[in-house]
N, C-alpha and C positions, 0 to 999 in steps of 0.2 A: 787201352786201345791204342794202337799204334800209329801214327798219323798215315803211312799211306793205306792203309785198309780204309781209315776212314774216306781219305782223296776218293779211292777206287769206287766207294758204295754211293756216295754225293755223284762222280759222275756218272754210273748207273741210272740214278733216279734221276738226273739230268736230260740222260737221253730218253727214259722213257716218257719223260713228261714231253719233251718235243716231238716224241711220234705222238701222242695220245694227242696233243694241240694239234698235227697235221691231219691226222683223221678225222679231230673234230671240224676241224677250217672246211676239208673236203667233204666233209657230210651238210654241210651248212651251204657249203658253195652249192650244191646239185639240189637242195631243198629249194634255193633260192630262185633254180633256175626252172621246176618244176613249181612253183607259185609263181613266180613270172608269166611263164607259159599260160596256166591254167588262167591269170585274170585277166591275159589276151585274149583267147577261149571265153568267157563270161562277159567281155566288153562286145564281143563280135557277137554273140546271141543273146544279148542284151538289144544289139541294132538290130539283128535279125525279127525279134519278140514286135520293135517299135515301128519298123518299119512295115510287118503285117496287121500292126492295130491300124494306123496311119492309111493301108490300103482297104481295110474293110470296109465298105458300105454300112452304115447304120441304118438298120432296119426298126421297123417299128414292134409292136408288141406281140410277141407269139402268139399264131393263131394256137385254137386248143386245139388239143389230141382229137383225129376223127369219132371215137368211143365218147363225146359229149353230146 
C-alpha cells in the first residue's frame, strides 16, 4: 500500500468523523433546548397546579348522592 493512498483514506475518515461529531453536537444542542423549554413548561404548571390547591376552599365531607 502506498503511503499516499493511505494519507488520502485517513483524511477521508477524518472528515467524516467531523461531520458526524457536528451533527451529533447539533442534535444534542436542539434536544437541549427542547428539555429546557419543556421544564420551564412543568415548573410553570407545577405553580399553576399549587396555586389553585392554595386557592380552593376546603370544604367538608361530601354530602351523599340525592338517590340515598
Amino acid at each position: 500500500m502506498d503511503e499516499p493512498d493511505r494519507m488520502n483514506r485517513l483524511e477521508m475518515r477524518l472528515t467524516e468523523q467531523e461531520a458526524t461529531i457536528e451533527d451529533l453536537n447539533r442534535a444534542v444542542t436542539e434536544q437541549w433546548r427542547v428539555i429546557d423549554r419543556l421544564s420551564r413548561q412543568i415548573a410553570g404548571l407545577r405553580e399553576q397546579v399549587e396555586e389553585a390547591a392554595a386557592r380552593a376552599v376546603p370544604r367538608g365531607p361530601e354530602p351523599p348522592p340525592p338517590h340515598y
